[in-house]
C-alpha positions, 0 to 999 in steps of 0.5 A: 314225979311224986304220987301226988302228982301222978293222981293227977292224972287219971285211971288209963283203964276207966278214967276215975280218979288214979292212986297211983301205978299198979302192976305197971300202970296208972290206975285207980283203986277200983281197977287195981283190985280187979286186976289182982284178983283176975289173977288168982285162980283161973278165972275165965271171964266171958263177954256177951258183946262181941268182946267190945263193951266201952269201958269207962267208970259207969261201965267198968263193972258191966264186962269183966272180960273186956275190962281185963283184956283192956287191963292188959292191953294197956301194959299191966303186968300179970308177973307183977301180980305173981312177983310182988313189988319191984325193990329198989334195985329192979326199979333203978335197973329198968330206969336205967335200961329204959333211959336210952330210950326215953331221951332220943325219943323225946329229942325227936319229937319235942320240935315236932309237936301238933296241936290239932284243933278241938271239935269246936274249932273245926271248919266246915268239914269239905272243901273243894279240892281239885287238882290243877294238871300243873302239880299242884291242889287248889283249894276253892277256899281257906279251912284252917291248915295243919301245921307243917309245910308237908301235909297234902291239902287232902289231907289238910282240908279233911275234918269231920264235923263231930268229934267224940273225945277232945283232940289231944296234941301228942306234947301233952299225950307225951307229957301225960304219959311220962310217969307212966313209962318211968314206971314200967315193971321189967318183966311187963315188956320183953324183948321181941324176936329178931325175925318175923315168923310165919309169912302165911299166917297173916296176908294184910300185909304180908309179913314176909315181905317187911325189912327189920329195922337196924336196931329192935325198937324198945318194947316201951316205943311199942307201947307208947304207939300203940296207945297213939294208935288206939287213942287215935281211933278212939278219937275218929269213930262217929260211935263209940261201941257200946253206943251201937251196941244200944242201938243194934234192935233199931231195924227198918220196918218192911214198910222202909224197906220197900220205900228204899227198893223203890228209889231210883238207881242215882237216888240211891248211889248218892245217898251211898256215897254220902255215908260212906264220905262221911266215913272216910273223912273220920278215917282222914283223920285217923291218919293225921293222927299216927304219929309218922303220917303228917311228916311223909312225903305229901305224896305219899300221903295221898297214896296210901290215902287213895289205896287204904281208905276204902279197906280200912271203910271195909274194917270199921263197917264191922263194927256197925254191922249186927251179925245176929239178923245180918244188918248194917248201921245205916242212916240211923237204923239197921238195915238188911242186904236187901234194902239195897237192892235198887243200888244195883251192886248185889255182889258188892254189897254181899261181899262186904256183909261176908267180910263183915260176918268174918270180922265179927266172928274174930271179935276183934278189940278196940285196940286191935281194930285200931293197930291192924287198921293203921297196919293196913293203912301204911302199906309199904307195898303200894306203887308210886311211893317216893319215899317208901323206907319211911314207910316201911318203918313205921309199918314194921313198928306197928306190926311190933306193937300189933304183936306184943298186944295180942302176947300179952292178950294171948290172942296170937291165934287170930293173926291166921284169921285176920282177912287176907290183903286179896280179899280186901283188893277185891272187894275194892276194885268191885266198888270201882268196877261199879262206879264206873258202871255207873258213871257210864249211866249217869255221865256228870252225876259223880262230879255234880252231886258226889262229895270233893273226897269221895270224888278225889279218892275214886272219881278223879281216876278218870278224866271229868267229863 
C-alpha cells in the first residue's frame, strides 16, 4: 500500500490528518514529533485528570502524559525512536514473520463479517423479552436482528438508543488497519512468556486457573484485539471522559438532596433501576462488539451476560464517580451517598462508592478500563457454560493482550491492585440481596414497573408473581 494511500487513513493517536507510519504507527506529523521528543531525555509527564483526558485534535495538546501512554498503547515503538528506520532487510524479515499470521486470520474472519447498524438505524432501544418455560425467547415485537443464527434475543433486541461514535463493522476495522499491521517494527512486539506468573497478583480472574492456548498468539493478533476492545468501549460509553470530567462541579444543591431523601422507597428504587438499565444496555452492546461474543453458543451469551453485567455496571461507575467530594454522576448531576438514603440499601451504596474510590485511585486508562472489562466479562469459571473452551480462548487472549499493553505503558504494577473477583461477587450478591428484599415489600412492582433487561437479568431468577 503506497503512502498516499495510507494518508487516507487518519491520525490513530488524534485523528488529524496522517503522513504516514511513524515508530510502528499511522500517524500525523503532530503526533510523530511528540512522540520523538518524549524520547529524549527523561521527561516525566504529568496528568491532573485522573490520567483519562480524551485525546483527540483540539485536545491532543492539553495532557501531554495521557497523549504518550495513548502513543504507546497503540503500538509505538520507543526502540524506533532510539534505533532508527528499519533497512530493508528488517522490514522484509517482519513482513515475513508476520505473514503466517495475517492470512489465517483474514481466512477466518473474512466470512464472518457484521456490519452493525449506526445510531440512526437503531430501533426502539427495548423490546419485551421473556421466556416461554419450553426453551425458547419470545419477543412482543420485531427490532432489527443481528446477523447470525446464534445470537440469544437478549442479546439481538439489546441497542442503546444513543451512540457516541459511528458503529464500525470489524471488515472495515480490518481493512482500515491493514497498513498498519504490514507495518510494524520488529522490536515494538516481542514475544510472551509461555506461562502466566503470579496467580496472587491478580484475583479478577484468577490468572492461575486459565489454560495456554496450544500455540502463542502473534504479539500483532494481541494487538489488533486490543484495539477491537478499546474501540468497543469507546464506541459504548454514554460519556466520553472529558466530557465528565467538565461536568464533575455540577452537584445537588441541599435543597435537591432532601427532595430526594423524601421519595418514597419504590420511588426511588425505580428510578434506580431505570439508570443502572440504561447502563447495562450500553454494557450489551460492548459484548456484541468483541470480536468472539456473537459466534459463542447463545447460552453462553446470556450466561456471561446474567454473571458479568452488573460487575462490569460496577467498573464504569468509576469513570463517573468524583473522588475528590465523593459523588457519583447521577440523572444529570453529581450526587453524595447520602442522596440515597430513602433507597434503603446504605451498605450497597457504601460498598460501591469504596470500589469506586479504590478504582480512581489506580487511574486506570481508557484502554485498560476497556481490556480488564472485557477480561471480567468472559469469565471461563462462571457455572452452566456449555462450550466453556471457547471461552477460555478468548479469555487467554485478553489477558495477553491486557499484558503486553501495561509492559509497553510500563504499568505491570496495577495488576496486584486491580479489585479482587470477591470483592466484585459480593457487591453483586448485596444488589440481589436487596432486590429481593425489596420484591418482598412491593409484590408485582419488579415486573410492572422495572425495564425487560433489568427484569431478565436479576428478576427473572425467581418465579413471577
Amino acid at each position: 500500500m503506497g503512502r498516499a494511500q495510507i494518508e487516507v487513513i487518519p491520525c490513530k493517536i488524534c485523528g488529524d490528518k496522517s503522513s504516514g507510519i511513524h515508530y510502528g504507527v499511522i500517524t500525523c506529523e503532530g503526533c510523530k514529533g511528540f512522540f520523538r521528543r518524549s524520547q529524549h531525555g527523561k521527561l516525566i509527564y504529568s496528568c491532573s485528570q485522573q490520567q483519562s483526558c480524551h485525546i483527540d485534535r483540539s485536545s491532543r495538546n492539553r495532557c501531554q502524559h495521557c497523549r504518550l501512554q495513548k502513543c504507546l498503547a497503540l503500538g509505538m515503538s520507543r526502540e524506533a525512536v532510539k534505533f532508527g528506520r528499519m533497512s530493508k532487510k528488517q522490514r522484509d524479515l517482519l513482513q515475513a514473520e508476520m505473514q503466517p499470521h495475517l492470512i489465517p486470520f483474514s481466512a477466518d474472519t473474512q466470512g464472518d463479517m457484521i456490519d452493525l447498524p449506526s445510531s440512526s438505524e437503531l430501533p426502539a432501544p427495548f423490546v419485551s423479552v421473556s421466556w416461554t418455560g419450553h426453551g425458547k425467547w419470545d419477543t412482543a415485537c420485531s427490532a432489527r436482528p443481528c446477523p447470525g443464527p446464534r445470537t440469544h434475543p437478549l442479546v439481538q433486541n439489546c441497542h442503546p438508543e444513543k451512540l457516541q461514535t459511528e458503529t464500525v463493522s470489524r471488515k472495515s476495522y480490518l481493512r482500515d488497519h491493514q497498513p498498519y499491521l504490514e507495518h510494524l517494527r520488529l522490536n515494538t512486539f516481542q514475544r510472551l512468556p509461555p506461562s502466566i506468573q503470579s496467580p496472587e497478583c491478580y484475583g479478577s480472574p484468577n490468572f492461575s486457573s486459565c489454560i495456554i492456548l496450544d500455540r502463542l498468539n502473534s504479539a500483532v493478533e494481541l494487538d489488533l484485539l486490543m484495539q477491537n476492545v478499546v474501540c468497543a468501549h469507546q464506541e459504548t460509553c454514554k460519556f466520553h471522559q472529558e466530557s465528565l470530567q467538565m461536568r464533575r462541579w455540577e452537584a445537588f444543591s441541599p435543597a435537591e438532596i432532601q427532595s430526594f431523601q423524601q421519595k418514597t422507597l419504590d420511588e426511588m428504587w425505580e428510578r434506580c433501576v431505570c439508570q443502572i438499565n440504561e447502563a447495562i444496555q450500553y454494557i450489551v452492546e460492548f459484548a456484541k462488539r468483541l470480536n468472539g461474543f456473537l459466534e459463542l453458543n447463545p447460552n453462553d451469551q446470556i450466561v456471561l451476560l446474567k454473571a458479568g453485567a452488573m460487575e462490569l455496571l460496577l467498573i464504569r461507575m468509576s469513570r463517573a464517580f468524583n473522588c475528590y467530594n465523593s459523588t457519583i454522576y447521577f440523572e444529570g448531576k453529581y450526587a453524595p451517598l447520602e442522596l440515597f438514603q430513602s433507597l434503603g440499601c446504605n451498605d450497597l451504596i457504601s460498598a460501591m462508592f469504596d470500589l469506586c474510590h479504590s478504582l480512581c485511585a489506580l487511574n486506570l486508562s481508557e484502554h485498560e478500563m476497556a481490556v480488564f472489562s472485557s477480561i471480567i466479562l468472559l469469565d471461563p469459571s462462571q457455572p452452566w457454560l456449555q462450550e466453556k473452551e471457547k471461552v477460555e480462548r478468548l479469555h487467554v487472549k485478553l489477558e495477553l493482550s491486557f499484558r503486553q499493553m501495561l509492559r509497553r505503558t510500563r504499568r505491570e504494577s496495577i495488576l496486584c491492585k486491580l479489585p479482587q473477583k470477591g470483592r466484585l461477587l459480593s457487591i453483586c450478591q448485596l444488589h440481589m440481596e436487596k432486590l429481593n428484599i425489596f420484591r418482598q415489600m412491593y409484590p408485582g412492582i419488579a415486573w410492572e414497573r422495572f425495564p425487560p433487561l433489568y427484569q431478565e437479568l436479576f428478576v427473572s431468577e425467581t418465579e413471577n408473581p
